[in-house]
py3Dmol code that shows the C-alpha trace and the ligand (Angstrom):
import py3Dmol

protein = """\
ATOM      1  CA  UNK A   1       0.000   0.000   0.000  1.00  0.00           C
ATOM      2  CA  UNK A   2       1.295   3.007  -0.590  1.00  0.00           C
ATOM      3  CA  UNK A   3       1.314   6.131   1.736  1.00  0.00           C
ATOM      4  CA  UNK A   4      -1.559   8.628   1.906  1.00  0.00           C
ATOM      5  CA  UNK A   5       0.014  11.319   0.089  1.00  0.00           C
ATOM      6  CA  UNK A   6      -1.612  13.887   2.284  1.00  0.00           C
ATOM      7  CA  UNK A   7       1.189  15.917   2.804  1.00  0.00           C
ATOM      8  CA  UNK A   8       1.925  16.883  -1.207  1.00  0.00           C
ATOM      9  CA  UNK A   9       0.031  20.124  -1.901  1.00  0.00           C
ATOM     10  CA  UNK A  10      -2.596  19.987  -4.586  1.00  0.00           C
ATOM     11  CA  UNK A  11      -1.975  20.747  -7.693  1.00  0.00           C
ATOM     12  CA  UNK A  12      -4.891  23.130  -8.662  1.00  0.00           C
ATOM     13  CA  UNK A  13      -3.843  23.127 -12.380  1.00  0.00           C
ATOM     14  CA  UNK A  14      -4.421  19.375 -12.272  1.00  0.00           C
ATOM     15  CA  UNK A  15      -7.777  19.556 -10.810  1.00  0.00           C
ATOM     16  CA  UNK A  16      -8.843  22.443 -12.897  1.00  0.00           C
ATOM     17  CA  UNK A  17      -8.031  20.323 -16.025  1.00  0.00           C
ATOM     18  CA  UNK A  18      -9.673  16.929 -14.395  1.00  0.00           C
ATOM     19  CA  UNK A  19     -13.018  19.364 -13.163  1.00  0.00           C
ATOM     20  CA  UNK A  20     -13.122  20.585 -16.943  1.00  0.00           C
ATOM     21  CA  UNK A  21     -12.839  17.362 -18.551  1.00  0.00           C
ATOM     22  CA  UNK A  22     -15.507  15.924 -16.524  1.00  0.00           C
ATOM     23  CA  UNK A  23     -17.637  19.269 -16.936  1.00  0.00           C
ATOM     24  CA  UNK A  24     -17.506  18.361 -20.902  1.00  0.00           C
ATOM     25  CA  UNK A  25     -18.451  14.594 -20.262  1.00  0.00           C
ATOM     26  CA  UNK A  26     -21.427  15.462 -18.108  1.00  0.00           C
ATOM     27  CA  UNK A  27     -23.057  18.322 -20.516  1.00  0.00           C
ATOM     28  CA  UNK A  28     -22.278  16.021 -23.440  1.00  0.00           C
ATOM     29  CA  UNK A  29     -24.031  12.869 -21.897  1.00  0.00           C
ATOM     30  CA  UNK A  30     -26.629  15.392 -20.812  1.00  0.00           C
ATOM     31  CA  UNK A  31     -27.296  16.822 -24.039  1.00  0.00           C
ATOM     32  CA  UNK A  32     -27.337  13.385 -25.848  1.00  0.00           C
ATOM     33  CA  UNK A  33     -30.423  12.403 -23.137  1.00  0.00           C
ATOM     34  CA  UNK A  34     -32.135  15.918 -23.990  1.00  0.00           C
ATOM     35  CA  UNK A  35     -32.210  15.443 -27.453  1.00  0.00           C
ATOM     36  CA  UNK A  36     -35.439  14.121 -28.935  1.00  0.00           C
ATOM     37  CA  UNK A  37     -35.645  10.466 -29.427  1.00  0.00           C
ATOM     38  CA  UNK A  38     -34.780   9.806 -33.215  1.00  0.00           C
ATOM     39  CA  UNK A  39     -37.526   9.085 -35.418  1.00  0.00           C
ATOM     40  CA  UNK A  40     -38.103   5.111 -35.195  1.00  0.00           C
ATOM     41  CA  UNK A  41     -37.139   4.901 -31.596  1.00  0.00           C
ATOM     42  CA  UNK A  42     -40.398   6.322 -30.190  1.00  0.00           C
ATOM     43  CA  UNK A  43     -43.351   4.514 -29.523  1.00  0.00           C
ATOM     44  CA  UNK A  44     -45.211   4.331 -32.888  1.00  0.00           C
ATOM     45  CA  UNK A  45     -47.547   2.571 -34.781  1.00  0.00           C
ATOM     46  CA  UNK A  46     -47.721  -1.484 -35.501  1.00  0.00           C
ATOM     47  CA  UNK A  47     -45.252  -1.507 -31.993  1.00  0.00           C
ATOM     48  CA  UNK A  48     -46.498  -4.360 -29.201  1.00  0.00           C
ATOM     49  CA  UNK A  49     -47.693  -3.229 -26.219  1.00  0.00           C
ATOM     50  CA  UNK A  50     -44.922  -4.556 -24.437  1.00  0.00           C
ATOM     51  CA  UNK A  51     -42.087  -2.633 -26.695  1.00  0.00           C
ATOM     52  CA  UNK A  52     -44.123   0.401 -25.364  1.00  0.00           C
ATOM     53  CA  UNK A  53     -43.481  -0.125 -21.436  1.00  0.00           C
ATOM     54  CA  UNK A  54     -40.333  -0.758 -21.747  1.00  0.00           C
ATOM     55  CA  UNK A  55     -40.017   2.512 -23.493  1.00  0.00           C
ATOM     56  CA  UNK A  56     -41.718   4.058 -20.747  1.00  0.00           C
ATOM     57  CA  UNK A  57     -39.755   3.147 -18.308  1.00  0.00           C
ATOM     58  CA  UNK A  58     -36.424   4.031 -20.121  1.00  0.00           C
ATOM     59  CA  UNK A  59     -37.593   7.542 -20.402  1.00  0.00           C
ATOM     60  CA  UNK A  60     -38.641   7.603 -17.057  1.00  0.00           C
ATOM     61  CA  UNK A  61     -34.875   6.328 -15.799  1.00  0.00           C
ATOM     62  CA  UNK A  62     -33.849   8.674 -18.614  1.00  0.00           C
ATOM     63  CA  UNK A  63     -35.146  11.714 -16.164  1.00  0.00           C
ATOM     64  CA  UNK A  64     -33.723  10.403 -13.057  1.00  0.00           C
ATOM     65  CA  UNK A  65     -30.086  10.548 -14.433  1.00  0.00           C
ATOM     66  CA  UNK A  66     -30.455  14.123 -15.718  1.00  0.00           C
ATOM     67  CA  UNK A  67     -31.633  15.163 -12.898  1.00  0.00           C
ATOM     68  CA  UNK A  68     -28.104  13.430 -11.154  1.00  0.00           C
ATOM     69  CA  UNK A  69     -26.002  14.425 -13.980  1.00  0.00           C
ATOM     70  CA  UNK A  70     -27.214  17.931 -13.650  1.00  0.00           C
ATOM     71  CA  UNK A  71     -26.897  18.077  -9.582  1.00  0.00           C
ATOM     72  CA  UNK A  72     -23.150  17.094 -10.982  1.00  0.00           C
ATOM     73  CA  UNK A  73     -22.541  19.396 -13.264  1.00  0.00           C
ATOM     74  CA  UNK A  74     -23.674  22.153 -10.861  1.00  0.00           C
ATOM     75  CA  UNK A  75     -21.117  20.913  -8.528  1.00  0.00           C
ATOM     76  CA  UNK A  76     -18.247  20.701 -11.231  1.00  0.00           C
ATOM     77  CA  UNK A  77     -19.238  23.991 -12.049  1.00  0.00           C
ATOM     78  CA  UNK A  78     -18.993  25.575  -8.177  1.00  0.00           C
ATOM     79  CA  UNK A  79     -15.777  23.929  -8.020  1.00  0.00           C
ATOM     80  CA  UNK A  80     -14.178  25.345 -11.019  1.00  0.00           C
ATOM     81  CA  UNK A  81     -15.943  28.927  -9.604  1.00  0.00           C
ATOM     82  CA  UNK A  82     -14.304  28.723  -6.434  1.00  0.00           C
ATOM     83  CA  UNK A  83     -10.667  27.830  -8.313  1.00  0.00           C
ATOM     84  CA  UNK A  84     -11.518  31.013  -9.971  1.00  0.00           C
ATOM     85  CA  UNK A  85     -11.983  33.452  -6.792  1.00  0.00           C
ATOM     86  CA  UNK A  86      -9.409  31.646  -5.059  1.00  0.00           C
ATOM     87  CA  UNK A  87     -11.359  29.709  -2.507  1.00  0.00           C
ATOM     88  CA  UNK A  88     -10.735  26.213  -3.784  1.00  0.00           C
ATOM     89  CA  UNK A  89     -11.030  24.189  -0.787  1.00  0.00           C
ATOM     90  CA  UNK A  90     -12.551  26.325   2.041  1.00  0.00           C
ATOM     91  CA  UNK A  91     -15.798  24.580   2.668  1.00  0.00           C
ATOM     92  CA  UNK A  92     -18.998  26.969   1.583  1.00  0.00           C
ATOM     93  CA  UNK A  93     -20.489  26.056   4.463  1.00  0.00           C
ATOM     94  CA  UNK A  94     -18.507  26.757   7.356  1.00  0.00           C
ATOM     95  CA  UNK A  95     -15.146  28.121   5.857  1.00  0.00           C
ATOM     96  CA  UNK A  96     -12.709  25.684   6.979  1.00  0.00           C
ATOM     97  CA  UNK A  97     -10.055  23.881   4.972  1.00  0.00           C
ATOM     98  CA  UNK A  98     -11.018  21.122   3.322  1.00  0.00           C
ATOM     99  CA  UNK A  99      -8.436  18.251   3.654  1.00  0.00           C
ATOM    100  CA  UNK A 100      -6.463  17.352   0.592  1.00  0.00           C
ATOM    101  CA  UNK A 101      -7.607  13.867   0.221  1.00  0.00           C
ATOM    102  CA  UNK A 102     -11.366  14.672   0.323  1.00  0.00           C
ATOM    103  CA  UNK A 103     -10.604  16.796  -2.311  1.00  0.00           C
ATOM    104  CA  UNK A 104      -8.713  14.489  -3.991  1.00  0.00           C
ATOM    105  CA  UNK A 105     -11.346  11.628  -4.125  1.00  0.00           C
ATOM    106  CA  UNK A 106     -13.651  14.194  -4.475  1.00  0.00           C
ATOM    107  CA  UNK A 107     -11.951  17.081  -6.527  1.00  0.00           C
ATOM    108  CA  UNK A 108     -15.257  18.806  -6.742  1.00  0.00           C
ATOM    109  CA  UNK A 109     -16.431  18.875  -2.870  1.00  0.00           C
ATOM    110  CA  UNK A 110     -17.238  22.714  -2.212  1.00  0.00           C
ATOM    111  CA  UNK A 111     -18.309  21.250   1.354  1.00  0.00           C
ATOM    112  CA  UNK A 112     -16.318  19.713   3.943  1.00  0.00           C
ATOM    113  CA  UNK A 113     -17.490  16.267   5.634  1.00  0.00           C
ATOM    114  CA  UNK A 114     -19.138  17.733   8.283  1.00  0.00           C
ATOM    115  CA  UNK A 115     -21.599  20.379   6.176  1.00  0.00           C
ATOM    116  CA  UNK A 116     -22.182  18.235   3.234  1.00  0.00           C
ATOM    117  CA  UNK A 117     -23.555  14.976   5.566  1.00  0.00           C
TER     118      UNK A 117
END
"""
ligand_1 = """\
1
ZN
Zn -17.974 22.919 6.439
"""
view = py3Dmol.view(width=600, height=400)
view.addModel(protein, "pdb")
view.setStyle({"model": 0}, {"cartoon": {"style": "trace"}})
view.addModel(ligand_1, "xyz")
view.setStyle({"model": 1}, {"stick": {}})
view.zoomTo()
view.show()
């Protein structure tokens, strides 16, 4: 096992890069869900019933992962904000540091443990 690397600052040019990548990943996947279902794929004419639930239900899952993908992208998108103004780190809700390795397992954590349980 190697040793918590706790002590090594961050390296905010890193995380900036890894928040933005993941930014793009999110709004592309969310775009791709928002998009109207391509002609064919919908439930149309001559289709069993049973083709039609299960199309139901895949737009209803559909929902439940844009609304997680965009509670994610708000996140990446505080993160990046705070990088910005220089308080990358410092927890929004009480103002203490946040410790390195939260943010490193969690690069976009604008809360320490304590506020964001
Ligand atoms: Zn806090």
């Amino acid at each position: 096992m190697a040793p918590e690397p706790e002590a090594e600052p961050l390296n905010l040019e890193e995380i900036e890069a890894l928040l933005r990548e993941r930014l793009d990943e999110v709004r592309a996947r969310l775009a791709a869900l928002k998009k109207p279902p391509e002609r064919g794929s919908g439930i149309g004419f001559g289709k069993r019933i049973g083709d039609g639930t299960t199309e139901a239900i895949g737009r209803f899952n559909d929902v439940g992962v844009a609304d997680s993908l965009e509670a994610i992208e708000s996140r990446l998108e505080r993160a990046l904000e705070k990088l910005d103004d220089g308080t990358y780190g410092i927890c929004d809700g009480c103002g203490t540091k946040i410790p390195a390795g939260r943010l490193r397992s969690v690069p976009e954590s604008a809360l320490c443990v304590q506020c964001a349980s």
